[in-house]
C-alpha positions in Angstrom: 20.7 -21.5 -3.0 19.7 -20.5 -6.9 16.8 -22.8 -6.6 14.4 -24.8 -4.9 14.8 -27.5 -8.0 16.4 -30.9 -7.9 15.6 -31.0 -4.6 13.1 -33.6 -3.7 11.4 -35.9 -5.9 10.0 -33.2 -8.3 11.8 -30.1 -9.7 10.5 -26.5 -9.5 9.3 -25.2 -12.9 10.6 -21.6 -12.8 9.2 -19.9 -15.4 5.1 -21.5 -14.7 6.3 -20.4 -10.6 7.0 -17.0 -12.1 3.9 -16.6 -13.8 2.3 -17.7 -11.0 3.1 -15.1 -8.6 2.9 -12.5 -11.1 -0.9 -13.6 -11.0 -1.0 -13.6 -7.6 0.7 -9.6 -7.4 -1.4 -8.8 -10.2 -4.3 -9.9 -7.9 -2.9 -7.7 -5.1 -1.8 -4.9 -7.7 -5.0 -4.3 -9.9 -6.7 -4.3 -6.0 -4.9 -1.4 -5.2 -6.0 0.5 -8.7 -9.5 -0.5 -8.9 -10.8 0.1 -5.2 -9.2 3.4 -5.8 -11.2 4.5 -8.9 -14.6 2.8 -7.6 -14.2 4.9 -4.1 -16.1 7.8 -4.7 -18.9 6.2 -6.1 -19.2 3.6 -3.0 -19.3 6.9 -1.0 -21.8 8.3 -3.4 -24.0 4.9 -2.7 -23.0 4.2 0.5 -22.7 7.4 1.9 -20.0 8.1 4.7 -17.2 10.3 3.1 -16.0 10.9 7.1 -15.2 6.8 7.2 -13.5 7.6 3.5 -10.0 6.9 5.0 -10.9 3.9 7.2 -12.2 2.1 4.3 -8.3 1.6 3.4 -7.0 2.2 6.8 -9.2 -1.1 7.5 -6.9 -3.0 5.0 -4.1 -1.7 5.6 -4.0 -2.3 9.4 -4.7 -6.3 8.8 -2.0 -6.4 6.1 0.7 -4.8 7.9 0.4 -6.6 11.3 -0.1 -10.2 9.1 2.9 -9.8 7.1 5.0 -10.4 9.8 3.4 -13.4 10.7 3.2 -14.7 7.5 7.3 -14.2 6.7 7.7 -16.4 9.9 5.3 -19.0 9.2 6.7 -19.0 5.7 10.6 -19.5 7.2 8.6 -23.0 8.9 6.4 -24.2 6.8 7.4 -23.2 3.2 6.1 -20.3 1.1 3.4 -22.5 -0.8 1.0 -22.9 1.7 1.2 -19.6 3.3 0.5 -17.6 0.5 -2.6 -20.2 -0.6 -4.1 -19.3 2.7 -3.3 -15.5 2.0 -5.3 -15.6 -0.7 -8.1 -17.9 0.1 -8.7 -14.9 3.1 -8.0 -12.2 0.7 -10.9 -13.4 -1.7 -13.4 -14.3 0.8 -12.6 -10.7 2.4 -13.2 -9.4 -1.5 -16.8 -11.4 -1.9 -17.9 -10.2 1.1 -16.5 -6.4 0.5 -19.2 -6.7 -3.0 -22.2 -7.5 -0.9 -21.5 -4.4 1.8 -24.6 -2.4 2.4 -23.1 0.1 4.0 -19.9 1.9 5.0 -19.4 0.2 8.0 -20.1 -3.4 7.1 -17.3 -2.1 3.9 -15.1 -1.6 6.6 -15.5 -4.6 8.3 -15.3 -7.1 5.2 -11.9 -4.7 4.2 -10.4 -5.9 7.7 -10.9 -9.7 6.3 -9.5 -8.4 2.8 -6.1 -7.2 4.6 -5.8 -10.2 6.6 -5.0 -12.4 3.6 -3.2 -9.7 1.4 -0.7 -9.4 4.1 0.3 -13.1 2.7 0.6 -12.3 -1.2 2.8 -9.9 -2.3 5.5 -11.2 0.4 5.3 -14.4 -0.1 5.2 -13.5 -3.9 8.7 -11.6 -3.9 10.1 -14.0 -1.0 9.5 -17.3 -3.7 11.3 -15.4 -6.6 14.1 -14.7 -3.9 14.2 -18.6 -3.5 14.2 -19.8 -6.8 16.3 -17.3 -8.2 20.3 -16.4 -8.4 21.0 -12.9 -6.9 21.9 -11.8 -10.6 19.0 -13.2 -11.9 16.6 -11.4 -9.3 17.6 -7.8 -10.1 16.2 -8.3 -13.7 13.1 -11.0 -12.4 12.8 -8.1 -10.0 11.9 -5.8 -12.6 9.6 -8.6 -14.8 7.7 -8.7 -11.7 7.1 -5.2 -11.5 5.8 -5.0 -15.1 2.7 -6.6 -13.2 1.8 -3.1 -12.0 2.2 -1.5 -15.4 -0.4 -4.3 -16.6 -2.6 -3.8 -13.5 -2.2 0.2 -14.4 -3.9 -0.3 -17.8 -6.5 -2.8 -17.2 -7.6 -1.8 -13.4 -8.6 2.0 -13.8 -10.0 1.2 -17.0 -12.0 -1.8 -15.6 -13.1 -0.2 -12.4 -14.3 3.0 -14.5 -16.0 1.1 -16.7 -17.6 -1.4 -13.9 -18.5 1.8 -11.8 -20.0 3.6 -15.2 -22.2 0.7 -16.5 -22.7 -1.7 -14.2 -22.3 -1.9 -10.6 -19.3 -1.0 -7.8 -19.3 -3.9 -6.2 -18.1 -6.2 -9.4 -14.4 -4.5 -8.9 -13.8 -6.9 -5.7 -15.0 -10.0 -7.6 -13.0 -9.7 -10.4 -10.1 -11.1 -7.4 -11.8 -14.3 -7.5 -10.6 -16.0 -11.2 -6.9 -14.7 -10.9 -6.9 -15.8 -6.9 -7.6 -19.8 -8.2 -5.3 -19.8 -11.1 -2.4 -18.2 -8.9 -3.2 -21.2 -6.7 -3.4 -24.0 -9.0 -0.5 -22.5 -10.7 1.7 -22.9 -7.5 0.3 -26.1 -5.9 1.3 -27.3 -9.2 4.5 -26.3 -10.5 6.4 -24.8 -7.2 8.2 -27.8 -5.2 9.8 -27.1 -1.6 11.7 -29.1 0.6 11.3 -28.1 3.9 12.8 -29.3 7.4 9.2 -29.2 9.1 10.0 -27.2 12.5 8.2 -26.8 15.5 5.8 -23.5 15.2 7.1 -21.0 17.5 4.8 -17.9 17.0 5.0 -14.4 18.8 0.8 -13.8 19.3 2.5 -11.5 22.2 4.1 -9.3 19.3 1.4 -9.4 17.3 -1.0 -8.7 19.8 0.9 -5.1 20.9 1.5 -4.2 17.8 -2.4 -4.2 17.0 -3.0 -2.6 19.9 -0.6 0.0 19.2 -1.5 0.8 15.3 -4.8 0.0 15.9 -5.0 2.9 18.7 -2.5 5.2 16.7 -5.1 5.0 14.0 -8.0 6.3 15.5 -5.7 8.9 17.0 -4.7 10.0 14.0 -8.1 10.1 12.1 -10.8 11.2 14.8 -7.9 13.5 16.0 -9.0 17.1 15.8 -12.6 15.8 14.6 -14.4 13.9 16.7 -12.4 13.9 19.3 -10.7 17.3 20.5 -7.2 17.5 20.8 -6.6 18.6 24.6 -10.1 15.7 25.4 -9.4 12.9 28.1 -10.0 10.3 25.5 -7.0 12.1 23.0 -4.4 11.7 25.6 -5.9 8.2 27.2 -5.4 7.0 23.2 -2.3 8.9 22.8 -0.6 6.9 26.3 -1.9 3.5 25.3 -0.3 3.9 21.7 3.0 5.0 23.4 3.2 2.4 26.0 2.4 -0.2 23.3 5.0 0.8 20.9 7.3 0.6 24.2 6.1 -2.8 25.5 6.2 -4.1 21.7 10.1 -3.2 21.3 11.2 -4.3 25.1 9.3 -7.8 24.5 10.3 -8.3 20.6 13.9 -8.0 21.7 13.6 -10.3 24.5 11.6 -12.9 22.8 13.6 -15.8 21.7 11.3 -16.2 18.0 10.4 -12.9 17.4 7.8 -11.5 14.8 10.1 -8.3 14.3 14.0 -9.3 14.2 15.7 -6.0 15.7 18.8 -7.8 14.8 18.5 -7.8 11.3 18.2 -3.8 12.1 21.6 -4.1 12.8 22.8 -4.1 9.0 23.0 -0.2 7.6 21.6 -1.2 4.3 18.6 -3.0 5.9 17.8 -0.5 8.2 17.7 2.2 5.8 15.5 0.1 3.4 13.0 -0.8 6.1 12.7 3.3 7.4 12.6 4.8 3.7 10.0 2.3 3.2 7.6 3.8 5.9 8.4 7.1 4.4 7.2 6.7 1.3 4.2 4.0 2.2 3.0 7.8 3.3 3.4 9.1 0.6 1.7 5.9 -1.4 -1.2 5.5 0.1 -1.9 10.4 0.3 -1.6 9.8 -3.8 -3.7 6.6 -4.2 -6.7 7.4 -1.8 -7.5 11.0 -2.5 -6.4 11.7 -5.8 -9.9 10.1 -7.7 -12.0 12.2 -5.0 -9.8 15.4 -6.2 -10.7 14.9 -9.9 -13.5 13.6 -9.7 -15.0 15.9 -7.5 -13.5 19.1 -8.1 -12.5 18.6 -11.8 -15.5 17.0 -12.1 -14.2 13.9 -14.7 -15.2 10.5 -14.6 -14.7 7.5 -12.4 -12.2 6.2 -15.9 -10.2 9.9 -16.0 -9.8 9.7 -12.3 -8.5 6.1 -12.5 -6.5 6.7 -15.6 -4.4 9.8 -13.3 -3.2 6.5 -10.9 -2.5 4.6 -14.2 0.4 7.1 -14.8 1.7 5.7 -11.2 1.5 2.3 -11.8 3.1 2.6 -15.4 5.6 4.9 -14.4 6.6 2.0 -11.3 7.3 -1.5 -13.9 9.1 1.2 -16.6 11.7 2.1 -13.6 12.1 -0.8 -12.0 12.9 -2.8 -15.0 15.1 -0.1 -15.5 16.6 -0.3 -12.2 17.2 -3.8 -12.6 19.6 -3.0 -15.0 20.8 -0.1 -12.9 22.1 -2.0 -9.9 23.8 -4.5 -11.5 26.1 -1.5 -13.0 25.7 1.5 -10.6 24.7 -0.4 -7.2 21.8 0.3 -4.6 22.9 3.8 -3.7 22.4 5.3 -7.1 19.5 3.8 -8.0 17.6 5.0 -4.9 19.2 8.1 -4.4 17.5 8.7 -8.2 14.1 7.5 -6.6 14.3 9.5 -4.4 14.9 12.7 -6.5 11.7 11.0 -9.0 9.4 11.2 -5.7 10.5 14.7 -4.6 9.9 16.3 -7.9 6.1 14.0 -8.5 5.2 15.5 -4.3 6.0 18.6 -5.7 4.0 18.8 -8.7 0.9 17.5 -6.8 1.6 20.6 -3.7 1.6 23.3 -7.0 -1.6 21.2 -9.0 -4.6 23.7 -8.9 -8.2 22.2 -10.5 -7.7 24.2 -13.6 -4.4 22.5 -14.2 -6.7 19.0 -15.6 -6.1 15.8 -14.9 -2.7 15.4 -17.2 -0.9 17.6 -14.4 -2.5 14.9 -12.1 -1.5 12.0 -14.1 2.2 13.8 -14.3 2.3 13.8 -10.7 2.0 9.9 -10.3 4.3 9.5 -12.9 7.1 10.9 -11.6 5.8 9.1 -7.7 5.6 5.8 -9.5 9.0 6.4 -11.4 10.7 7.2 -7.5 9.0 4.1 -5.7 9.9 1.6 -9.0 13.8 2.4 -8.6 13.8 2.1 -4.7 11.6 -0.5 -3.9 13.5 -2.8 -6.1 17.0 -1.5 -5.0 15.1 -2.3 -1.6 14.0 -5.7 -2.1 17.1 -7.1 -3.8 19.3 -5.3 -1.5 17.7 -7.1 1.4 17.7 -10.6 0.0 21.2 -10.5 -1.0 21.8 -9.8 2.6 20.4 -12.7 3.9 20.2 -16.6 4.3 17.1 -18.7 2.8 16.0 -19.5 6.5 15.6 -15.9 7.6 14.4 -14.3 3.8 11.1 -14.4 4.1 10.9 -12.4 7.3 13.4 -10.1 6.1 11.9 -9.7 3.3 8.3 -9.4 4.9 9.9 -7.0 7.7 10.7 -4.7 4.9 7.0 -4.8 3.3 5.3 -4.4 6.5 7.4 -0.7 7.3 6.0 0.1 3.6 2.6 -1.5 5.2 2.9 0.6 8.3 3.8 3.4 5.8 0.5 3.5 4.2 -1.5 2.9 7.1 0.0 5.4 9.4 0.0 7.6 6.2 -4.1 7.0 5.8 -5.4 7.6 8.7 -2.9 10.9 9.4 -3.5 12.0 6.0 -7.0 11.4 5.9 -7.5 13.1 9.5 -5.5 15.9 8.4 -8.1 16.0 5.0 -11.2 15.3 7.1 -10.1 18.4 10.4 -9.2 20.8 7.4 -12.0 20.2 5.9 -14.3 20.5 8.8 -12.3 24.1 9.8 -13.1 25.3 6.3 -16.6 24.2 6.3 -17.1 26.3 9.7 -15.4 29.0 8.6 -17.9 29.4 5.3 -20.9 31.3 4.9 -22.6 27.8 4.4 -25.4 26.1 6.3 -24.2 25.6 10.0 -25.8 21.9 9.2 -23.1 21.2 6.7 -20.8 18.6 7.8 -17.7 16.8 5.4 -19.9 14.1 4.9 -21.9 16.4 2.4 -19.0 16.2 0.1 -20.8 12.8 -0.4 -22.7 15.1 -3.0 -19.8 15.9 -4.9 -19.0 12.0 -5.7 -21.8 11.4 -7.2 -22.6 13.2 -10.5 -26.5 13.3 -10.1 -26.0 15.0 -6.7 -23.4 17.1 -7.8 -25.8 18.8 -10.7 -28.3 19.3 -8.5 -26.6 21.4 -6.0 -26.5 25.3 -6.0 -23.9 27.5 -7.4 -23.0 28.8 -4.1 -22.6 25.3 -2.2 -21.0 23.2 -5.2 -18.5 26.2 -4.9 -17.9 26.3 -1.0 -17.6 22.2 -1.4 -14.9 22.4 -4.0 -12.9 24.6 -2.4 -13.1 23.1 0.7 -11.9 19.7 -0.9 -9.3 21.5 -2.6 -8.1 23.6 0.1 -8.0 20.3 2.2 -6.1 18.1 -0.3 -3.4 20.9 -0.6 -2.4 20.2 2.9 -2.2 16.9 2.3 -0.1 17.4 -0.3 2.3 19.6 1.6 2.4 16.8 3.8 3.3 14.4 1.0 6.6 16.6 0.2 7.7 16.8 3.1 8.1 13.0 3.4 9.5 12.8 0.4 12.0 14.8 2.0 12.7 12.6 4.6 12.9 9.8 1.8 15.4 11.6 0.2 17.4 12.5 3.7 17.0 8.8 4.4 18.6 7.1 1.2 21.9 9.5 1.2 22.5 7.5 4.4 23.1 4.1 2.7 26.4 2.7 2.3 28.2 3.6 -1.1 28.7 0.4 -3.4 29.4 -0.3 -7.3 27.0 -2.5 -8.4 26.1 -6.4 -8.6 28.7 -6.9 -10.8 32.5 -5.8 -9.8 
């Protein structure tokens, strides 16, 4: 099927459609950029640097077990109104998230947030899969990546400049005007014709699967920090998160509509796709969360020169995969990624040898060379996967593969950010410090007034804790994109789109 057009009484308009969902991405896209930046001055408000991680964790969790959901609504219903109720929730989740008064209510309103976002990007990529001829959607593929590169300029450089001179809370509201001409642009221009089907939905599957992320999440976090390793309530978590991964795979391959098709497991190149994904949602999400707290609070720059170090990520992403649209239609899926993956080794690396004296260009050359590696794989990924399949079963294919990135980057958040906050915590007690010095008074080193004010001695113990933290974290980060790397060399060996 190249296109939903001529079908029905009205035909699809492609290229309004297109720039439709790039506004809808962008919304999702320039999200990701701006919360980023404004992070350590909500902490520096807000207070709360030990909830730091759950703030995105939060999101995270909601998108990843929604876009399941969504991909199979989508398969029933049609992509149009799925992803207008994605973001409806998403921007109600983002007015809310500007009027938090504290960390907790943040937290809260972020949940809302990743309920609808778990609709857009999906449902974004799954209606260019629709519309478009597999030739066409290797180059479309990389068009609609360029939305990062635009989000890459304009989000840091917004959310610094919102954070600077006027208030946090404006970076979630500037969702709202993009979310209703995304809409409007859709409802208008993008026609389906859908066999209406009767709604069979897994809340079983869904249902274990929050229990289990949900519960591997705290685990994973409070692990080490507030809760002791070898406590009652480690291994009580630790068995309910284990028995729920169990219980979710026995029922989702039993089930006759499942949220997660294990049969579409069954193809190599899918399989591959969906685990490399996880691997380097990891990595995404140890970049993207800490690196603003790193220079802003060790290298001391500004909210803008901490944003503008993710920019390099996010233009490094659109550059490679418009490149890698051209790239699989002459060298095939396996080169392409297997160069990703080499792009997101070398960036993990740089960020593992980064010291604060190195600036924030080292930084900025770092996310680069991540955002070069996801560019090329994700969209050897995506269009790898929707080559594979039929219409009817696309848009949970596709969103199967989003949520392993999804589960990527929240397993990778709250692991990361428990390994960050229990190293942290170690170093602190360790230090000649006060014995009343907790992480959370890294709060001080967020905010610039606070940081001025503190005494040679304890700015000093602060930012080496912090740094001494994040290089763990880093270490982490290279060793899954190791496993990225290990992961791709198992895909099957092909020549390109065009034999």
């Amino acid at each position: 099927m190249t296109s939903m057009g001529k079908q029905g009484i009205k035909e699809t308009n492609r290229p309004y459609v297109l720039i439709a969902v790039m506004l809808a991405m962008f919304m999702g896209a320039i999200e990701a950029t701006i919360v980023s930046t404004a992070m350590p001055a909500i902490v520096g408000d807000l207070g709360g640097f030990s909830l730091y991680s759950w703030v995105f964790s939060a999101y995270l969790l909601m998108n990843a077990v929604t876009v399941l959901i969504y991909g199979k609504l989508s398969d029933l219903f049609g992509r149009k109104p799925i992803i207008t109720t994605g973001i409806v929730i998403f921007l109600i989740g983002s007015i809310l998230c500007g009027f938090s008064q504290s960390m907790t209510q943040l937290i809260l309103f972020r949940f809302i947030q990743g309920f609808g976002a778990g609709a857009v990007l999906p449902m974004a990529t799954t209606i260019v899969g629709d519309i478009y001829t597999k030739e066409e959607r290797a180059k479309i593929q990389g068009y609609l990546s360029s939305v990062w590169g635009i989000s890459a300029i304009s989000g840091p450089l917004i959310g610094g400049i919102l954070v600077e001179y006027v208030s946090w809370r404006y970076v979630f509201w500037v969702n709202i005007p993009l979310g209703i001409l995304a809409i409007a642009g859709l409802w208008i221009f993008l026609h389906e014709n859908i066999e209406k089907k009767k709604p069979v939905i897994d809340y079983t599957g869904a249902v274990l699967l929050v229990v289990t992320v949900s519960t591997l999440m705290i685990l994973l976090v409070e692990g080490g920090v507030r809760l002791p390793w070898g406590s009652w309530q480690t291994v009580f978590l630790l068995s309910l998160a284990v028995t729920g991964l169990a219980a979710f795979i026995y029922h989702e391959m039993r089930t006759p509509q499942p949220m997660m098709p294990f049969d579409l497991w069954k193809v190599r190149s899918i399989l591959v796709a969906n685990v490399v994904s996880l691997t380097t949602g990891i990595m995404l999400i140890g970049i993207s969360s800490f690196l603003p707290a790193f220079v802003q609070g060790v290298m001391e720059k500004s909210a803008t020169v901490a944003g503008f170090t993710l920019t390099a990520m996010s233009i490094g992403w659109p550059i490679s995969a418009t490149i890698a649209g051209r790239l699989l239609l002459k060298a095939g899926y396996f080169i392409t990624s297997l160069i990703g993956g080499i792009s997101l080794m070398v960036g993990a690396a740089m960020f593992v040898m980064m010291e604060p004296s190195y600036g924030p260009f080292w930084a900025a050359g770092g996310s680069f060379f991540i955002g070069v590696g996801m560019g090329l794989s994700s969209t050897a990924f995506i269009v790898s996967i929707q080559s594979t399949v039929e219409w009817k079963v696309r848009g949970i294919a596709t969103a199967t593969n989003m949520f392993m990135r999804n589960l990527g980057t929240t397993i990778g958040a709250a692991l990361l950010g428990g390994i960050l906050n229990s190293r942290l915590q170690a170093y602190l007690q360790k230090s000649e410090a006060d014995d009343d010095l907790s992480i959370d008074g890294v709060n001080a080193l967020l905010s610039e007034a606070d940081r001025s004010s503190l005494p040679h001695g304890l700015l000093q113990i602060l930012q080496e804790g912090l740094t001494s933290s994040l290089h763990t974290v880093y270490i982490v980060v290279l060793i899954f994109s190791v496993l990225s790397f290990v992961g791709i060399l198992f895909l099957p060996k092909d020549r390109g789109l065009k034999e």
